[in-house]
MARSESE-483989 format. One record per residue (C-alpha): residue number from 0; residue in one letter; x, z, y. Coordinates in nm, 3 decimals. Example, Ala and Ser with C-alpha at 12.3 -4.5 7.8 and 13.67 -1.06 7.14 Angstrom:
% MARSESE-483989
NODE  nr rest       x       z       y
NODE   0    A   1.230   0.780  -0.450
NODE   1    S   1.367   0.714  -0.106
END
This chain:
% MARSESE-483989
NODE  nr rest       x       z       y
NODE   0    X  12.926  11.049  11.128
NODE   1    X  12.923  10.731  10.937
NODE   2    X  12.923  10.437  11.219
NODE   3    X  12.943  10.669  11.540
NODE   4    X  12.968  10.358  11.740
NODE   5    X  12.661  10.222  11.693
NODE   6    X  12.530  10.540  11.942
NODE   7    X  12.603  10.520  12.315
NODE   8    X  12.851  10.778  12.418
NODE   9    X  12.564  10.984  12.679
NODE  10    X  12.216  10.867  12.690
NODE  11    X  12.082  10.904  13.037
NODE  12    X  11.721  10.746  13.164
NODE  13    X  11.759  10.399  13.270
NODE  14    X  11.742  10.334  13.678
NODE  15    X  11.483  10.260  13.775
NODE  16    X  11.433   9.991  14.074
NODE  17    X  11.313  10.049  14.383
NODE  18    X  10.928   9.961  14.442
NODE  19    X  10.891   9.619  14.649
NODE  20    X  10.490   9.635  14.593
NODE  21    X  10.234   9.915  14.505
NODE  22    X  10.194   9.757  14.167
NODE  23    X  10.607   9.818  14.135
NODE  24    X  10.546  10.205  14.188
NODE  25    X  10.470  10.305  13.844
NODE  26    X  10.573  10.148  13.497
NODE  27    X  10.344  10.224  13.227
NODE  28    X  10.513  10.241  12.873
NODE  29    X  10.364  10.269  12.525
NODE  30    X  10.476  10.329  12.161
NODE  31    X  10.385  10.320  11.807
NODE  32    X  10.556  10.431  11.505
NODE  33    X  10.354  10.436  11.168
NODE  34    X  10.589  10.603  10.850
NODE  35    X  10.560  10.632  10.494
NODE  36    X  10.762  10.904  10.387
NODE  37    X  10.781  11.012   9.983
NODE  38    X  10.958  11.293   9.851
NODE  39    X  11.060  11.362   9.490
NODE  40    X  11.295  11.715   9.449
NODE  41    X  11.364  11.847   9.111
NODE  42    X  11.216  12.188   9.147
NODE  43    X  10.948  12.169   9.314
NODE  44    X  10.625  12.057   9.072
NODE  45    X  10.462  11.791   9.307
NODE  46    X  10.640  11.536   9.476
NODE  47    X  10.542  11.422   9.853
NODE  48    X  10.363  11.172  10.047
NODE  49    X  10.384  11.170  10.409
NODE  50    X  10.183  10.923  10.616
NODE  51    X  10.166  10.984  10.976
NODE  52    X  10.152  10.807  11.297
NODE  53    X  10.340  10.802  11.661
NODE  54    X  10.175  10.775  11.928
NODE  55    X  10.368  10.785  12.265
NODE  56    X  10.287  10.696  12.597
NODE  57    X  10.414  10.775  12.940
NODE  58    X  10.468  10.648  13.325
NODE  59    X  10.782  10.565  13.548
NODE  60    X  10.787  10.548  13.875
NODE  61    X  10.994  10.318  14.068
NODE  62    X  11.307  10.518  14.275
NODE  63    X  11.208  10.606  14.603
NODE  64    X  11.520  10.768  14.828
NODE  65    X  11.686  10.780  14.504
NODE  66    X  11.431  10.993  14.335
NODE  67    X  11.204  10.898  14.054
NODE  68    X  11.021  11.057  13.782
NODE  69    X  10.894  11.042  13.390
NODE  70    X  10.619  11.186  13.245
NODE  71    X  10.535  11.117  12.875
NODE  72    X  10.319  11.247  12.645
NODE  73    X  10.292  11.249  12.263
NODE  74    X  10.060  11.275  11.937
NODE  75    X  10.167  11.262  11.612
NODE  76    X   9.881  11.233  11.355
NODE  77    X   9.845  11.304  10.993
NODE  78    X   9.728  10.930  10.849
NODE  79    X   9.636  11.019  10.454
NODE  80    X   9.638  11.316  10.239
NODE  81    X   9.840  11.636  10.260
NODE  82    X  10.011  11.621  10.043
NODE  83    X  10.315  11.730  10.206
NODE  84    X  10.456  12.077  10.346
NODE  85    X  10.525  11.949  10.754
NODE  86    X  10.646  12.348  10.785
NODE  87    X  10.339  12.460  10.931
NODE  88    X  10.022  12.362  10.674
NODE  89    X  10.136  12.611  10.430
NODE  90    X  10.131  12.358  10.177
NODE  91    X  10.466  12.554   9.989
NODE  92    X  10.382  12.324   9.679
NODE  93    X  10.538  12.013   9.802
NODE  94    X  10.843  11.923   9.959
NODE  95    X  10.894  11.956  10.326
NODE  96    X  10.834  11.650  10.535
NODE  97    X  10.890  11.782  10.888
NODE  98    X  10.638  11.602  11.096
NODE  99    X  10.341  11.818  11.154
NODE 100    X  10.061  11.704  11.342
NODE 101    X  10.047  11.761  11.712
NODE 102    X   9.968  11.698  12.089
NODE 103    X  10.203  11.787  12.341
NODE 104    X  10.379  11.707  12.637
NODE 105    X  10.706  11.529  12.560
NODE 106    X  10.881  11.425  12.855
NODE 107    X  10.864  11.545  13.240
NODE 108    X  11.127  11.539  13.478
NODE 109    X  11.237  11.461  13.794
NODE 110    X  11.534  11.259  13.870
NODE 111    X  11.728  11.213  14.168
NODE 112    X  12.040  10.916  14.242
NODE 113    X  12.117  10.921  14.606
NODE 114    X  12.449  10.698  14.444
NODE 115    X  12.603  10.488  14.172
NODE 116    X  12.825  10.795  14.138
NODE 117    X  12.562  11.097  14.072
NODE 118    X  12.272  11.180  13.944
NODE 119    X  12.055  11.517  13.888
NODE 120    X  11.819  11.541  13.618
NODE 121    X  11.528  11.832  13.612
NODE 122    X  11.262  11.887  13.373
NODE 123    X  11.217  11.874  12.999
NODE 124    X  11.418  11.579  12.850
NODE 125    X  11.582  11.400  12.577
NODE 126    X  11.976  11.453  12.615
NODE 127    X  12.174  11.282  12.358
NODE 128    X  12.604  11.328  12.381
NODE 129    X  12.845  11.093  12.205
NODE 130    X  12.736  11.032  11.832
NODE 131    X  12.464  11.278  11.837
NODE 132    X  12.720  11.527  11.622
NODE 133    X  12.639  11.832  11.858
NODE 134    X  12.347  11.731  12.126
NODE 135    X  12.065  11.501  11.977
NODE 136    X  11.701  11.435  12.049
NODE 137    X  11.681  11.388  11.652
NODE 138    X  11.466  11.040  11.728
NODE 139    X  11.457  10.991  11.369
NODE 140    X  11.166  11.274  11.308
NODE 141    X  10.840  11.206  11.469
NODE 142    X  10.840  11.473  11.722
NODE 143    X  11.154  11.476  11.949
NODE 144    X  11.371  11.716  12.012
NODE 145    X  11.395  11.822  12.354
NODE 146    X  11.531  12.054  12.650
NODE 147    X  11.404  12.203  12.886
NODE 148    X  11.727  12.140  13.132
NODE 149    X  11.903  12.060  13.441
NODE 150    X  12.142  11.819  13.405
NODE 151    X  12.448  11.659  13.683
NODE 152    X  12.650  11.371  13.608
NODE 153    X  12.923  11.242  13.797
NODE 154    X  13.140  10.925  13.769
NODE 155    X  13.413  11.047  14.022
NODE 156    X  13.654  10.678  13.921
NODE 157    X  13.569  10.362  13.719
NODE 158    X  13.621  10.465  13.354
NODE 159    X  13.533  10.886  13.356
NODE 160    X  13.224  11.072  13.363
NODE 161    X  13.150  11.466  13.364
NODE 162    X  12.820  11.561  13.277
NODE 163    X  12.669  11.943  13.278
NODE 164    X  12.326  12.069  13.163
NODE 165    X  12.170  12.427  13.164
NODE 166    X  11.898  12.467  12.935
NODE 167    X  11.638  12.760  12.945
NODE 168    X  11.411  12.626  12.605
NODE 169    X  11.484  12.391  12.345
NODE 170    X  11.133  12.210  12.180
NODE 171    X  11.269  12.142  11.837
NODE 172    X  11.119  11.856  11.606
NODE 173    X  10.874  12.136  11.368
NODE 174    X  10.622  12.157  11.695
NODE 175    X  10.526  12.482  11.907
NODE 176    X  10.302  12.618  11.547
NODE 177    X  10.613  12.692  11.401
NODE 178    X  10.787  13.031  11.448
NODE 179    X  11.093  12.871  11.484
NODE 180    X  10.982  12.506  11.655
NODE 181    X  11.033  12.678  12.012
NODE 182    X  11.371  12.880  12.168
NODE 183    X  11.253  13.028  12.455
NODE 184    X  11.506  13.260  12.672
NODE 185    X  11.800  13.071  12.551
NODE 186    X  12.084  13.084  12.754
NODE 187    X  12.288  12.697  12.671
NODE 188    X  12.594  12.552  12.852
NODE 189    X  12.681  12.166  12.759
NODE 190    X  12.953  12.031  12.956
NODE 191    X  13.134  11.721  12.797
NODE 192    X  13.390  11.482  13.010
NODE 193    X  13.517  11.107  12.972
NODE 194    X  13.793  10.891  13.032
NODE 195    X  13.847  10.550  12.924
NODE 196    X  14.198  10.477  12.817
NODE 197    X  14.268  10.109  12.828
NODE 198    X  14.324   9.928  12.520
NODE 199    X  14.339  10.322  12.335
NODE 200    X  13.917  10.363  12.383
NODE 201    X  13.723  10.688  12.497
NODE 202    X  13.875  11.021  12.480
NODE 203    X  13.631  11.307  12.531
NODE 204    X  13.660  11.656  12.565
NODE 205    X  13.359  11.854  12.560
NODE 206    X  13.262  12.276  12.553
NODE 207    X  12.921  12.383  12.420
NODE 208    X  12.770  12.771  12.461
NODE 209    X  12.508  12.828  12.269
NODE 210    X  12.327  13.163  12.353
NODE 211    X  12.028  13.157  12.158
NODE 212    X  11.821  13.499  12.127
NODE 213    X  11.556  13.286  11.878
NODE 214    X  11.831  13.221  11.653
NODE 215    X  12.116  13.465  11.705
NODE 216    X  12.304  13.368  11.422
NODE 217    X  12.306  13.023  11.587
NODE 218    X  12.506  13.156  11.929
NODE 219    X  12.815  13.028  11.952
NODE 220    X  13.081  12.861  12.146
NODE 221    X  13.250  12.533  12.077
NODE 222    X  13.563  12.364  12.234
NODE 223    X  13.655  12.041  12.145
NODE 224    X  13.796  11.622  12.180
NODE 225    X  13.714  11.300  12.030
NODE 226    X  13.879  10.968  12.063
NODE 227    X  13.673  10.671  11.994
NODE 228    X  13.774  10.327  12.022
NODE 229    X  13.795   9.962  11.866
NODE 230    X  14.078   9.670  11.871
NODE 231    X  14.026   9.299  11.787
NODE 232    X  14.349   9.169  11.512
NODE 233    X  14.210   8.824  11.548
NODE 234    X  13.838   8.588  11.550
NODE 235    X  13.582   8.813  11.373
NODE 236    X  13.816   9.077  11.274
NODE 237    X  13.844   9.384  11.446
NODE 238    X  13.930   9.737  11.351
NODE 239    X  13.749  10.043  11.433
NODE 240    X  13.848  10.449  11.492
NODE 241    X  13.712  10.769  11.558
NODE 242    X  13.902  11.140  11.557
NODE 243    X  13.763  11.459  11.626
NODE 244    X  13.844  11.790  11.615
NODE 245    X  13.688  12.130  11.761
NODE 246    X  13.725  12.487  11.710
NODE 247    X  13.367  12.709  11.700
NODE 248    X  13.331  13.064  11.715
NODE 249    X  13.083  13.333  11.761
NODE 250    X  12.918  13.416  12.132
NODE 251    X  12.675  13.688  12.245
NODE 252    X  12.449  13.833  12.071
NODE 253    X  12.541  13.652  11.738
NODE 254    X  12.575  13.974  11.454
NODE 255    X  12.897  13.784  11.296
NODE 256    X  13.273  13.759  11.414
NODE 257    X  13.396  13.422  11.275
NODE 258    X  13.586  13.094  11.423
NODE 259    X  13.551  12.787  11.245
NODE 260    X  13.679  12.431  11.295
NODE 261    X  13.569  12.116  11.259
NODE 262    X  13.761  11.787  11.179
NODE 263    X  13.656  11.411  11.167
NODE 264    X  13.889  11.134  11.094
NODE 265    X  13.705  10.782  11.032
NODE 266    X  13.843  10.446  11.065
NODE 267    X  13.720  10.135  10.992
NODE 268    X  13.709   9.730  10.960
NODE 269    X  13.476   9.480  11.143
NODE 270    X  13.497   9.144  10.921
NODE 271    X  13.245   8.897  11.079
NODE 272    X  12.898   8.985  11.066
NODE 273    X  12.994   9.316  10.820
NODE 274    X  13.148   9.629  10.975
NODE 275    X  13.308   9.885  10.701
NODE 276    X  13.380  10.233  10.754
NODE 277    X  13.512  10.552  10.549
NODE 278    X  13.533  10.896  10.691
NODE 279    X  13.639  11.258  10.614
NODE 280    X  13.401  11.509  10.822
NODE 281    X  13.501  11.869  10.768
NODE 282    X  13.277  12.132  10.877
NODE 283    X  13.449  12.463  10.757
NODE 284    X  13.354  12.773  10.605
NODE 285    X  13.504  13.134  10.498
NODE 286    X  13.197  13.182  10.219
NODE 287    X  13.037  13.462  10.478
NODE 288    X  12.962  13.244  10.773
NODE 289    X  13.020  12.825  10.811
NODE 290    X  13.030  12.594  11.122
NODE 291    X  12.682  12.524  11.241
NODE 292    X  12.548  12.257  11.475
NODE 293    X  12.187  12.343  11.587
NODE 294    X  12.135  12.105  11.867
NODE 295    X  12.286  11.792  11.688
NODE 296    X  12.044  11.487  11.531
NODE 297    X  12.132  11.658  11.213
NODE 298    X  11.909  11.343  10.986
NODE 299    X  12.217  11.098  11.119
NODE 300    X  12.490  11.346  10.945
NODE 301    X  12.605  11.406  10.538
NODE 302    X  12.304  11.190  10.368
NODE 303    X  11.955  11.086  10.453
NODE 304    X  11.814  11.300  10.221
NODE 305    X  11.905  11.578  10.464
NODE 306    X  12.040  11.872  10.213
NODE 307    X  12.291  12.004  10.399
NODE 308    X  12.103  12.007  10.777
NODE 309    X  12.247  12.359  10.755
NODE 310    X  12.569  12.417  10.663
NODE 311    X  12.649  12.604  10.352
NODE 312    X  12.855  12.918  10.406
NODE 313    X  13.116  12.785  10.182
NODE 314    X  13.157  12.521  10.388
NODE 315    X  13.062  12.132  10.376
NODE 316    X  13.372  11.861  10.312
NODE 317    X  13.179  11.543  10.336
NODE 318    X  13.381  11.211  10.236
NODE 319    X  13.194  10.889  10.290
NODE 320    X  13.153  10.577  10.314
NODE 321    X  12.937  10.329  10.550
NODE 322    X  12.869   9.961  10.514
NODE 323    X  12.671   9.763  10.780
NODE 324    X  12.603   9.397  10.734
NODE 325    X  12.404   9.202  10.994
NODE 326    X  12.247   8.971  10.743
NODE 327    X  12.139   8.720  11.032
NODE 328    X  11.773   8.653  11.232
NODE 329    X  11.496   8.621  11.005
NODE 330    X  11.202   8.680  11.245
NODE 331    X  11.375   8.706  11.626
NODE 332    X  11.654   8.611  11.756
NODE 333    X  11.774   8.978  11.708
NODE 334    X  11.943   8.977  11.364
NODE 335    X  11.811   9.230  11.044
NODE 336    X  12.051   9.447  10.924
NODE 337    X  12.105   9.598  10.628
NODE 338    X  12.331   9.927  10.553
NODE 339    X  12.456  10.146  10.239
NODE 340    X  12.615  10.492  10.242
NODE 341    X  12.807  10.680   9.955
NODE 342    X  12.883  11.042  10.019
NODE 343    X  13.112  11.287   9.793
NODE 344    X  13.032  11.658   9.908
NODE 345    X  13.265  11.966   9.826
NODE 346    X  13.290  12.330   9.992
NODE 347    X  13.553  12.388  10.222
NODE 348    X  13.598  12.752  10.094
NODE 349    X  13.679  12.792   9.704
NODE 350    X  13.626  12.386   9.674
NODE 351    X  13.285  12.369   9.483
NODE 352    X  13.133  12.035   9.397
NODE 353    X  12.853  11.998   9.592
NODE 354    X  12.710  11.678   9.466
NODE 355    X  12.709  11.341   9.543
NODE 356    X  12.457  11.066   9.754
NODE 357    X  12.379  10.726   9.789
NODE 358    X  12.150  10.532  10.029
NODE 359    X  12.029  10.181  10.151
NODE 360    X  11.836  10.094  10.451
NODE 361    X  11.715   9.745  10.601
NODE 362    X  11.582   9.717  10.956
NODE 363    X  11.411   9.370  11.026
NODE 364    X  11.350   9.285  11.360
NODE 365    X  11.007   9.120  11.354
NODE 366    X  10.884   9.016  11.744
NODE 367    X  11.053   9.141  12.021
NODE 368    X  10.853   9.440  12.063
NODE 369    X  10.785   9.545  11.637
NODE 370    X  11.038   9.623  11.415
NODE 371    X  10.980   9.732  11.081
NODE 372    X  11.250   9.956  10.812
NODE 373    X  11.297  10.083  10.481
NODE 374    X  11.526  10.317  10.352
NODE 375    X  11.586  10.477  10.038
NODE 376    X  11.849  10.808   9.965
NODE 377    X  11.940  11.014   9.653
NODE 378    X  12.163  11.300   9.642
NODE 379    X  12.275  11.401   9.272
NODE 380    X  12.318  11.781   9.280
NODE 381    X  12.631  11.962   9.109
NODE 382    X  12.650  12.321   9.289
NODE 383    X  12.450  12.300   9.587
NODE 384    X  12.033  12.224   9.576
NODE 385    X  11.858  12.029   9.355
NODE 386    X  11.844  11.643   9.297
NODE 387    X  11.655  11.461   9.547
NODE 388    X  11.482  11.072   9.625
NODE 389    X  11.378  10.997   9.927
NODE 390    X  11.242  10.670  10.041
NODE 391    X  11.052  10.583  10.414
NODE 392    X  10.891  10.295  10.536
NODE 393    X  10.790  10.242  10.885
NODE 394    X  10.707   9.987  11.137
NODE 395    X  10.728  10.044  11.535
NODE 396    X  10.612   9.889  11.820
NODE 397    X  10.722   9.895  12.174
NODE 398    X  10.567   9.812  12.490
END
């Protein structure tokens, strides 16, 4: 994933502080994210326009004895026309745009952190591993995706962490309308551990089972390890590294035999205020059956325009690169950035040329709660799809 870095290696609640007063008890939260989404796709007749609106808003309560809670809900409303397919209007005309309108329950769990060194985790939640490659909440879409999970993590010594979750449902981003927006029954094992390896960086090793009787083509099992890390040459220049590899293959009551690995080698330069990265992601494929990652925040992987969210059966060879440059503070003290992407995509099996992509996106800080973003993609289609232009604009607000 172009600029893994930039996610935090396990995303875990923040703790919260004990109550002093009543008032301290429980934290309201609130926000607001307005997008305009377009879609133009050679093949379909009409192109898309998305305008919808985020609403999310939810309580935390202050730790008491080391437990504390979260309960948040969520609406996501259609602000325009329809003139968009959001996968459950029927609107087959125009390209998808996968935020359909809804109400539902996004967040409730119970959490419990009798010490620094554990912490349980019950209820439906957000759980987001490493870059996002393989488990991902998939913030970028409206609707989050969610589990509904148990989850331990452990920090037995300074520098390592093991974290396991069990989840019984997964509440994907296409809403509970959609035949495929909820996997019930599912049977899902996610253990993943860390070490820090002074100056080296992170090395993680991590084994996913995915049982999934919604999906069954989906099940599998994947074993794998990831070293990330950075190392400063001199004042403002720095280099940067990831490696990854991990070996997938069939479980349960999937109706194919296959094994499949994956491989990511991407280093990378920090000069100043720009950070430069090129990668080679390989996600491989015998032409029958290809490498899948279900639970991952797929939008953050092989182009914004989001053609290859499932993996071709010939494979995907993705080779990239990723510019970020903080241009400076134009509103906040935070600083704007501003980041391009070039992607080359092949097949891994009989070497196809998939096409090609390119993309831009500024994010401009403007108060300390709002933010606003726009982003523009376009993948240029050889053997795989059909040309596509996407461009968003959205502004959020925090509180």
């Amino acid at each position: 994933m172009p600029a893994a870095s930039a996610l935090a290696q396990v995303s875990a609640p923040p703790t919260p502080a004990p109550a002093t007063e009543i008032s301290d008890a429980v934290t309201p939260y609130l926000n607001a994210r307005y997008r305009l989404e377009t879609v133009d796709q050679e093949g379909i007749a009409k192109s898309a326009t998305a305008s919808t609106l985020r609403l999310r808003a939810g309580v935390r309560t202050a730790a008491w004895h080391g437990f504390s809670a979260v309960v948040e809900g969520e609406a996501i409303l259609r602000v325009g026309p329809k003139d968009y397919n959001d996968t459950v209007n029927g609107r087959a005309a125009f390209p998808v745009v996968a935020d359909p309108s809804d109400i539902l329950l996004n967040q409730a769990y119970v959490r419990w952190q009798p010490a620094r060194q554990l912490e349980v985790i019950g209820g439906r939640h957000a759980i987001n591993f490493d870059n996002q490659r393989w488990v991902g909440s998939v913030d970028w879409r409206q609707n989050d995706q969610t589990l509904d999970a148990v989850r331990i993590g452990i920090v037995p010594a300074a520098g390592t962490r093991i974290d396991y979750a069990y989840s019984w449902r997964v509440n994907r981003v296409f809403g509970k309308d959609s035949p495929q927006g909820i996997w019930p029954d599912s049977d899902i094992h996610l253990l993943r551990g860390s070490v820090t390896l002074a100056p080296f960086g992170t090395l993680i090793a991590y084994g996913y089972w995915l049982d999934i009787p919604a999906a069954p083509a989906l099940s599998s099992r994947t074993l794998g390890g990831r070293l990330t890390g950075e190392q400063p040459l001199s004042d403002g220049l720095r280099i940067h590294y990831a490696a990854e590899y991990a070996r997938q293959s069939d479980l349960s009551i999937n109706p194919r035999d296959f094994a499949h690995d994956y491989l990511l080698l991407e280093p990378g330069i920090g000069i100043g205020p720009v950070t430069i990265r090129v990668g080679y992601e390989r996600l491989e494929g015998d032409g029958i059956t290809a490498l899948q990652t279900p639970l991952a925040t797929l939008h953050a992987f092989n182009g914004w325009t989001d053609r290859f969210l499932t993996t071709p059966p010939s494979g995907l060879r993705d080779l990239y690169a990723d510019v970020q440059w903080r241009i400076g503070s134009l509103f906040t003290s935070t600083p704007a950035t501003l980041r391009f992407q070039l992607h080359d995509f092949n097949a891994t099996h009989g070497g196809a040329d998939y096409g090609r992509e390119v993309g831009a996106w500024l994010t401009v800080p403007v108060t300390r709660q709002i933010s606003a973003a726009f982003k523009l993609s376009h993948y240029e289609a050889d053997a795989f799809a059909t040309d596509t232009t996407k461009s968003w604009f959205s502004v959020e607000a925090r509180f």
